[in-house]
C-alpha positions as CSV (number, residue, x, y, z in Angstrom):
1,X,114.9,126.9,111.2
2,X,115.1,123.3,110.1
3,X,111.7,122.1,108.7
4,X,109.9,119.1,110.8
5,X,107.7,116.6,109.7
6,X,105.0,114.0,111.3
7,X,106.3,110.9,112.8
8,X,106.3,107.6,111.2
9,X,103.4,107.0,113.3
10,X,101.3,109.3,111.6
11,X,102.3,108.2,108.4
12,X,101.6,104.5,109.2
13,X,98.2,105.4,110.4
14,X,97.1,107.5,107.6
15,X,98.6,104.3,105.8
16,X,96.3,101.8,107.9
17,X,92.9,104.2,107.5
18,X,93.7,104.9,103.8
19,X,93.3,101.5,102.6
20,X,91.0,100.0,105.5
21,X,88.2,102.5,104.4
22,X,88.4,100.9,101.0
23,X,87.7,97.5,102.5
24,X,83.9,96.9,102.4
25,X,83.4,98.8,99.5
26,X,86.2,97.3,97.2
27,X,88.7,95.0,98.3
28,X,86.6,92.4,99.5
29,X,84.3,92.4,96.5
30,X,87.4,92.4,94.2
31,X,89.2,89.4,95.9
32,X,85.9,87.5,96.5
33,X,83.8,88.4,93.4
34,X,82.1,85.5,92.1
35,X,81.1,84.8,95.8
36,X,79.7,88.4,95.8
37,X,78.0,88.0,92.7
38,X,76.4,84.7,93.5
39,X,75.9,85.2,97.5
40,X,74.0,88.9,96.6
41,X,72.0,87.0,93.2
42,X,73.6,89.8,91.1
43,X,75.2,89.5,87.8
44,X,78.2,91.9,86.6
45,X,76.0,94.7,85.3
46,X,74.1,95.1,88.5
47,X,77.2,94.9,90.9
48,X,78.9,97.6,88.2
49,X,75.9,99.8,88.8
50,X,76.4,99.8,92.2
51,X,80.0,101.3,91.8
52,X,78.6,103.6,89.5
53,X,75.6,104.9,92.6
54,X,79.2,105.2,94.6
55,X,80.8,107.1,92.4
56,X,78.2,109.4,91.1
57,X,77.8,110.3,95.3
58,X,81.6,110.2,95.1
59,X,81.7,113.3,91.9
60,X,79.9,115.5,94.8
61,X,81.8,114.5,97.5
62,X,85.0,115.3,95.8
63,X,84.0,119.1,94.9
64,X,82.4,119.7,98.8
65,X,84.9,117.6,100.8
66,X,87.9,119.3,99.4
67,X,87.7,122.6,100.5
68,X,86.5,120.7,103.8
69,X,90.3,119.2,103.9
70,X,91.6,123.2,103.8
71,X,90.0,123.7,107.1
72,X,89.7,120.9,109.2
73,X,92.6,118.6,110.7
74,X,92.8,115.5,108.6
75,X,92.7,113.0,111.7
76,X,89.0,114.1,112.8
77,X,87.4,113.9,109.6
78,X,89.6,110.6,108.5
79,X,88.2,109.1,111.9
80,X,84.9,109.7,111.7
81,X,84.8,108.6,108.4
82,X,86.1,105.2,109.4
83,X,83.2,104.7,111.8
84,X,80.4,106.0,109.1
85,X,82.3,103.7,106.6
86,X,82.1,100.1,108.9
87,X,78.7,101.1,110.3
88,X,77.8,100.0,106.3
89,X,79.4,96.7,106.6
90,X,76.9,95.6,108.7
91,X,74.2,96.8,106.6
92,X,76.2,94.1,104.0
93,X,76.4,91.9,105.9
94,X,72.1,91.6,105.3
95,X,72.7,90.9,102.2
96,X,69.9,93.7,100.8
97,X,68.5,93.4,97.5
98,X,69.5,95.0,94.5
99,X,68.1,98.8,95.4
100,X,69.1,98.8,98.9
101,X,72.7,97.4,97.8
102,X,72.8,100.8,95.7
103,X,71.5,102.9,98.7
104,X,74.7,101.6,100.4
105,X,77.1,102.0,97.7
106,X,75.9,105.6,97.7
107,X,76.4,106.0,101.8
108,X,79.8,104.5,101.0
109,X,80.5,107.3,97.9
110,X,80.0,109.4,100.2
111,X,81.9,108.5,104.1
112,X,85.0,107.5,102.0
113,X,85.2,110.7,100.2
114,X,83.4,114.1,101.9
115,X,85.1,113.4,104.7
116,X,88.3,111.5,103.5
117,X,89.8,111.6,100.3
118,X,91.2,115.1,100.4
119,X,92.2,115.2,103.9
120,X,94.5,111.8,103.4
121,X,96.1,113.6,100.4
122,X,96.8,116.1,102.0
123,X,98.5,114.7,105.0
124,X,100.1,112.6,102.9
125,X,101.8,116.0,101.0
126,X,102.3,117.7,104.5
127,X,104.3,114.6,105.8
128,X,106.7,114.1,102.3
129,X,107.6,118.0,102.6
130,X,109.1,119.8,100.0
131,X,111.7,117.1,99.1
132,X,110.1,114.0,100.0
133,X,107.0,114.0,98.0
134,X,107.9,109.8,96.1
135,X,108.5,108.6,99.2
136,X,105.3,110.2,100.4
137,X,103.1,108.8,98.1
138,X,104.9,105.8,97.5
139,X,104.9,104.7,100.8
140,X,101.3,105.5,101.5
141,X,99.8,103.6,98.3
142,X,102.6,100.8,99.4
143,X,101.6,100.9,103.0
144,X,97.6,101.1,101.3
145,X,98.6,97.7,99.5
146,X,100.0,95.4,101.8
147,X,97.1,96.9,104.1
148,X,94.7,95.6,101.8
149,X,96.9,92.3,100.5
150,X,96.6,91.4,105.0
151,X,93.0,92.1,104.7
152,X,92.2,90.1,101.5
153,X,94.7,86.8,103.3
154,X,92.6,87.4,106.4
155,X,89.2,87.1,104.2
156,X,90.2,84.6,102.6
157,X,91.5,82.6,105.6
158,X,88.1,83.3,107.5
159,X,86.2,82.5,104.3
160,X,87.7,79.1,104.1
161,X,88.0,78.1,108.0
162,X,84.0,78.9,108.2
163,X,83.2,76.9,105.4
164,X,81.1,74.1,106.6
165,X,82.2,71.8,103.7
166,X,84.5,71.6,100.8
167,X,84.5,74.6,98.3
168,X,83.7,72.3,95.6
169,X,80.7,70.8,97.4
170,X,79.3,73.8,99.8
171,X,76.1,75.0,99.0
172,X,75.3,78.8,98.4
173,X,74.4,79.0,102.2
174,X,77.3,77.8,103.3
175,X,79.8,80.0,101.2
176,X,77.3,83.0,102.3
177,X,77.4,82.0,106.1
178,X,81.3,82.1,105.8
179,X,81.2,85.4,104.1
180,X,79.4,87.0,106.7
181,X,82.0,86.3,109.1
182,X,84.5,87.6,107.2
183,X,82.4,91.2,106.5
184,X,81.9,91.6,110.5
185,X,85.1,90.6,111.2
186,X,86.4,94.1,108.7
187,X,83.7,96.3,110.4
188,X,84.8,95.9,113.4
189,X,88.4,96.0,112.8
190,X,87.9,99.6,110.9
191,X,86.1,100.4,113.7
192,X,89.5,100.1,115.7
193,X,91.8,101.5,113.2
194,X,89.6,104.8,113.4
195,X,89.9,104.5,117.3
196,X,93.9,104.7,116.6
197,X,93.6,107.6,114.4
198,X,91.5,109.7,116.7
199,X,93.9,109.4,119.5
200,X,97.2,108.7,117.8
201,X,97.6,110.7,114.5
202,X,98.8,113.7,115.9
203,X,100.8,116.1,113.9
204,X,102.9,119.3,114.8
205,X,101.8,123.1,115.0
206,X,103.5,123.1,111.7
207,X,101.4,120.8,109.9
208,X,98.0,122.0,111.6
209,X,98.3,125.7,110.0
210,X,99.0,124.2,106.5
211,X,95.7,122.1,107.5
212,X,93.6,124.8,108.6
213,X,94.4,127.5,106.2
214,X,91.4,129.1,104.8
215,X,90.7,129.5,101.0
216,X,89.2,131.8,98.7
217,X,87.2,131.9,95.8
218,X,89.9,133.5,93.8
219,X,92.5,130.5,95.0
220,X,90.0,128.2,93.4
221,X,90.2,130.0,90.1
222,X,94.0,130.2,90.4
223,X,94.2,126.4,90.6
224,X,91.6,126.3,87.6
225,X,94.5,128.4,86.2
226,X,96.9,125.3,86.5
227,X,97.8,123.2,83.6
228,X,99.1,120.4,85.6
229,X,95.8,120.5,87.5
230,X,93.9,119.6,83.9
231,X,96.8,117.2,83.3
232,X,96.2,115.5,85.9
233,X,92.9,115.1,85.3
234,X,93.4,113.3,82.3
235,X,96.6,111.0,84.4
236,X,94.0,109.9,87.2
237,X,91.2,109.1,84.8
238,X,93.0,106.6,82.6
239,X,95.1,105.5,85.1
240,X,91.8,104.4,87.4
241,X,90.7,102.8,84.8
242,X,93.3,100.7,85.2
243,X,93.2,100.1,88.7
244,X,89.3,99.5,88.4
245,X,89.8,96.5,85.5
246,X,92.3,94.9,87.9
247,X,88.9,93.9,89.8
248,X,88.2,91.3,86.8
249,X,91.6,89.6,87.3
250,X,90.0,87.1,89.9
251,X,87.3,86.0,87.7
252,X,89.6,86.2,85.2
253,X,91.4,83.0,86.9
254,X,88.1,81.8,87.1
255,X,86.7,81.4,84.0
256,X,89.5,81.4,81.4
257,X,92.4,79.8,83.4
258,X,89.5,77.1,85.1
259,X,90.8,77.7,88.7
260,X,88.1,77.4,91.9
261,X,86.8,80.4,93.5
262,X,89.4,79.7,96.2
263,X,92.3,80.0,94.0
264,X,91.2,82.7,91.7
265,X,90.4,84.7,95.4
266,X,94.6,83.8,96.1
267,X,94.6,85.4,92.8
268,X,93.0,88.6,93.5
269,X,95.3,88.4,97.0
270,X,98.3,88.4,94.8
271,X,97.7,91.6,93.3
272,X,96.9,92.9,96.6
273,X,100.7,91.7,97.6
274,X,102.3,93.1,94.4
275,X,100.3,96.7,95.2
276,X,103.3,97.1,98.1
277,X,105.9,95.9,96.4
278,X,105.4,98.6,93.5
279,X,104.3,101.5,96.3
280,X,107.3,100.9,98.4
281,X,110.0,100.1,95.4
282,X,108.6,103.2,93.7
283,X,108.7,105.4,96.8
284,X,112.1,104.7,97.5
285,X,113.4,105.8,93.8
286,X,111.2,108.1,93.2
287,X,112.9,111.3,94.5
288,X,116.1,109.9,93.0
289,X,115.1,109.8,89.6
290,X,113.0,112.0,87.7
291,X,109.4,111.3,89.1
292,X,107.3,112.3,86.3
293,X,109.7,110.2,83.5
294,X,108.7,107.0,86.1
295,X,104.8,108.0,85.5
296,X,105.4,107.6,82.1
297,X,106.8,104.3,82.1
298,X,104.3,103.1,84.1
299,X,101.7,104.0,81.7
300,X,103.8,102.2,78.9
301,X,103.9,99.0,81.4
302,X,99.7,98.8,81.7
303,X,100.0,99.4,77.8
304,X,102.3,96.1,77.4
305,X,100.1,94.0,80.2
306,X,97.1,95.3,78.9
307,X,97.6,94.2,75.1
308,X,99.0,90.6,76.2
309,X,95.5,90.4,77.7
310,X,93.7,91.6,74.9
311,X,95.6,89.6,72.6
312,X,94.2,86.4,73.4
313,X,97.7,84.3,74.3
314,X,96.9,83.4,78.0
315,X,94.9,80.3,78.4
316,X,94.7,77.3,80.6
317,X,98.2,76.1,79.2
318,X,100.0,79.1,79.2
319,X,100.0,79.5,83.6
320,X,103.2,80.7,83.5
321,X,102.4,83.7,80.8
322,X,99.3,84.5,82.9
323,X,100.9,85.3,85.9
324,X,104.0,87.4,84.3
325,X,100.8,89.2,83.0
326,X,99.4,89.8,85.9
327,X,102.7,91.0,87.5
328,X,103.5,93.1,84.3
329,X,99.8,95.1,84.4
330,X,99.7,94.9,88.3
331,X,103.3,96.8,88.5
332,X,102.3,99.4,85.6
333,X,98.3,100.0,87.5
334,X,99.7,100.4,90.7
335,X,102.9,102.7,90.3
336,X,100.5,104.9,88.3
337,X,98.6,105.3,91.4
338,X,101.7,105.6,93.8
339,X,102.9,108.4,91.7
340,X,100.1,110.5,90.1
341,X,99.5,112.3,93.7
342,X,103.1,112.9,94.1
343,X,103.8,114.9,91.2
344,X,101.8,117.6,92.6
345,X,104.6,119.4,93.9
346,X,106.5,120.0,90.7
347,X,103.3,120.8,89.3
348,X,103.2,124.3,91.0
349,X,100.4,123.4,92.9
350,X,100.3,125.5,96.2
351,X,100.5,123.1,99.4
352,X,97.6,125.2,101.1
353,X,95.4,124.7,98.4
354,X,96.0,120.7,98.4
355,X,92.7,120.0,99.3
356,X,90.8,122.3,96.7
357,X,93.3,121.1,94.2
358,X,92.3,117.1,94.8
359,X,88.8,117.7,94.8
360,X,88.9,119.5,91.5
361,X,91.1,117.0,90.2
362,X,89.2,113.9,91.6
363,X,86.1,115.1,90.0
364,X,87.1,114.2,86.5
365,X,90.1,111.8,87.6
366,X,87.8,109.5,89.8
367,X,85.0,109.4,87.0
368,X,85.9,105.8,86.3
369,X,83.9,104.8,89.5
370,X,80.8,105.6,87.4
371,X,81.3,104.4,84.0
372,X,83.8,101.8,84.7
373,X,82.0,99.2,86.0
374,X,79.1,99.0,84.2
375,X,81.2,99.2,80.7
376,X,83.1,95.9,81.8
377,X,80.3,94.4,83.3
378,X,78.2,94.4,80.1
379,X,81.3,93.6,77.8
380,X,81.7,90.8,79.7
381,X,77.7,90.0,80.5
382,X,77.3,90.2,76.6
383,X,79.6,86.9,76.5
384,X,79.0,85.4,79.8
385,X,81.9,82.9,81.1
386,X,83.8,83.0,77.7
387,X,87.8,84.6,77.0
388,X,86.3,87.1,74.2
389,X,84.5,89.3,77.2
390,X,87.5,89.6,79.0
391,X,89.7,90.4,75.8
392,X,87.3,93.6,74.9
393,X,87.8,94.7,78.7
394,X,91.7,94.8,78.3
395,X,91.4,96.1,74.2
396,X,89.6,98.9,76.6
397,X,92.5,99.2,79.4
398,X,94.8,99.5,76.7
399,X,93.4,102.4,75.0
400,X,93.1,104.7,78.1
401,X,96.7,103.4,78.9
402,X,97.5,104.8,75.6
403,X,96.0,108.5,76.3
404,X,97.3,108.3,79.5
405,X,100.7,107.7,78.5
406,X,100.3,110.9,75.8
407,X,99.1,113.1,78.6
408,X,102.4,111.7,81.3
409,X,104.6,112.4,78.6
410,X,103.3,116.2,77.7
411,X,103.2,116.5,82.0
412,X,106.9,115.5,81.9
413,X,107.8,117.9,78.9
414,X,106.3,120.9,80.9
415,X,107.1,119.9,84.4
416,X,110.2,116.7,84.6
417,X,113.2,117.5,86.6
C-alpha cells in the first residue's frame, strides 16, 4: 500500500508555529538590538546572560521534552506551547529589570522547548517520509525564515509608524513606546497561529502511531549506540554558533558601517529574507544531490564569510563587500540549519525514536544558547563600539565553522549517498 503523508497544510502550519515561537525570544531582539539594549538599560553582557538563563532551562528541556514528543501528538503540545510562549511577551512588554528579564528568558527556555522542539522535528520527519527528508527540512527552516523575515518587516514597519518623531531625534521614550506596540502586536498574533494549529494541523492514522509510539530505556541506549547521533552533536553545536553570531550583524551595520538603528534593523530583516531563500533553494536540491556533501559545503561557506569578517576588509567604504558578506555567511549559517535535521535518516536513526534522538542530540548541539552570548557580548563589551570586537567574534565563528566542517566531512565519509 502506497505510503501517505500530511497535507501541505500541516506542513505550512508547523512552518508558521516553528518560527513564530522564536519571535519574542529571538527575532525581535536580533533585528531591533540596540533598541533592546538601550529600551531594557542593558549592555551586551547582560542581554547575553539572559540567552544563557534560556538556554541552561533549554539543556533540561531538551532531555525531558523529547521522549515527551514519542508519545504525545505534536499539534497539542506545539499549541500549547504557543500560548505559554506569547503569554511572556506581555510580561516584555513591562520592560522588567535585569533579574526578572532572566526569570523570562528562563519561562521562554522552557515553552519553546519541553513542549516544542522535539515534537516540530518530528513532524517535520513524519511529513518528508522516507524519500523526502531535504525537502522536509528545507522547506520548514525556509518556511521558518520568511516567517520570521514577515515578522521582522512587520516590526520594523510598526516600530517606525509609532514613532512619535524622527529616529534621529526621538527620545528613549519614544523609541520604547513604539516598541511596545510592536511586542503586543507578536503576542497576540502567536496567540492566533496556535489557535490554527489546534484546530488545523491534523495528520493521518499513519502519522499518529509513529507519534505515539512508546519507548524504552534500552531504545535510548541504542541511539546512544549511534555514531551519527554524536556526529551530529558536534554539526549542530558549531553550526549554532553560527546562526547565534548572525544576531551581531545588525549592530554590526551599526557601528562599523555608521548606518541608523533603522537601517541596520533593514539589515537584520535581510538576513531574515535570505534564511528562505537558502531553506527553500536547499530543500528543493537536496534529495537530488547528495545531502550530506551539501552540509559540508555549507560549513566551508560560513568558513569563507566568517574569515572576510574577521579579516578586517569591510568598512564604511567597502558597502558593496559588506553585504556580499553578509549574503556569503547568511547562505553558509542558514543551509547548515536547513540540513543538519535532515540527514537523520541516512544516519540510521529509527523514525520512532525521533524524538529521544533530538533531545539527546539538542543537549550538546543547542549548548551555544548558553555560552554564546555571553562570549560575544564580552568580546565585544571589552571594545565597546569599535571594529576589533566584532573581528574577535567572527575569528570565533570561523573556528567552530572549521570543526564543524571536519565533523560534516567524517558524517559524509560514513553515511553520503
Amino acid at each position: 500500500m502506497k505510503e501517505t503523508k500530511p497535507s501541505w497544510l500541516y506542513l505550512l502550519l508547523l512552518i508558521l508555529s516553528g518560527e513564530a515561537i522564536f519571535i519574542l525570544p529571538f527575532v525581535l531582539p536580533r533585528v531591533f538590538r540596540p533598541t533592546v539594549l538601550d529600551v531594557l538599560e542593558l549592555d551586551n553582557v547582560e542581554l547575553g546572560l539572559c540567552f544563557s538563563v534560556y538556554g541552561l532551562v533549554a539543556m533540561v528541556s531538551y532531555i525531558l521534552g523529547g521522549p515527551l514528543a514519542d508519545k504525545y501528538q505534536p499539534r497539542k503540545l506545539i499549541a500549547i506551547a504557543l500560548w505559554m510562549t506569547a503569554l511572556g511577551g506581555f510580561l516584555f512588554a513591562q520592560y522588567p529589570d535585569l533579574w526578572m528579564l532572566q526569570v523570562l528568558y528562563g519561562w521562554w527556555g522552557f515553552t519553546t522547548i519541553f513542549l516544542f522542539w522535539a515534537p516540530m522535528i518530528k513532524a517535520t520527519r513524519i511529513w518528508g517520509g522516507a524519500d523526502s527528508q531535504g525537502k522536509a527540512f528545507g522547506f520548514l527552516d525556509g518556511g521558518r525564515g520568511l516567517t520570521g523575515a514577515l515578522f521582522s518587516l512587520l516590526g520594523v514597519v510598526v516600530f517606525s509608524f509609532f514613532l512619535s518623531e524622527s529616529l534621529d531625534m526621538a527620545s528613549l521614550d519614544s523609541r520604547k513606546e513604539a516598541f511596545t506596540y510592536v511586542l503586543y502586536l507578536s503576542s497576540l498574533i502567536i496567540i492566533l497561529v496556535g489557535i490554527l494549529v489546534w484546530f488545523f494541523m491534523k495528520t493521518d492514522k499513519r502519522g499518529e502511531k509513529v507519534t505515539l509510539e512508546r519507548i524504552s530505556w534500552n531504545e535510548i541506549k541504542q541511539v546512544l549506540q549511534l555514531p551519527s547521533v554524536w556526529l551530529l552533536m558536534v554539526i549542530i553545536l558549531c553550526g549554532y554558533v553560527g546562526y547565534k553570531i548572525t544576531d551581531i550583524i545588525s549592530q554590526y551595520a551599526e557601528e562599523v558601517m555608521l548606518y541608523n538603528q533603522v537601517d541596520s534593523a533593514k539589515v537584520g530583516t535581510l538576513l531574515q529574507f535570505l534564511r528562505p531563500a537558502t531553506g527553500i533553494l536547499v530543500g528543493l536540491i537536496a534529495d537530488k544531490l547528495k545531502i550530506t556533501w551539501l552540509l559540508f559545503m555549507s560549513f566551508v561557506l560560513t568558513l569563507i564569510g566568517g574569515v572576510l569578517f574577521a579579516s578586517g576588509v569591510i568598512a564604511p567604504t567597502t558597502t558593496l563587500l559588506f553585504f556580499m558578506s553578509v549574503v556569503v555567511i547568511a547562505a553558509g549559517v542558514y543551509a547548515i540549519r536547513a540540513l543538519y535535521f535532515g540527514v537523520m535518516q541516512v544516519g540510521k536513526i529509527p523514525m520512532t525514536l525521533t524524538g529521544t534522538a533530538v533531545g539527546l542530540i539538542s543537549l550538546i548541539g543547542y549548548t551555544p544558547d548558553v555560552f554564546a552570548g555571553p562570549a560575544y557580548g564580552m568580546l565585544l563589551d571589552a571594545h565597546p563600539g569599535e571594529e576589533l570586537g566584532h573581528q574577535h567574534v567572527f575569528w570565533m565563528l570561523s573556528a567552530f565553522a572549521f570543526v564543524g566542517g571536519l565533523a560534516a566531512w567524517v558524517y559524509q565519509g560514513k553515511y553520503g549517498r
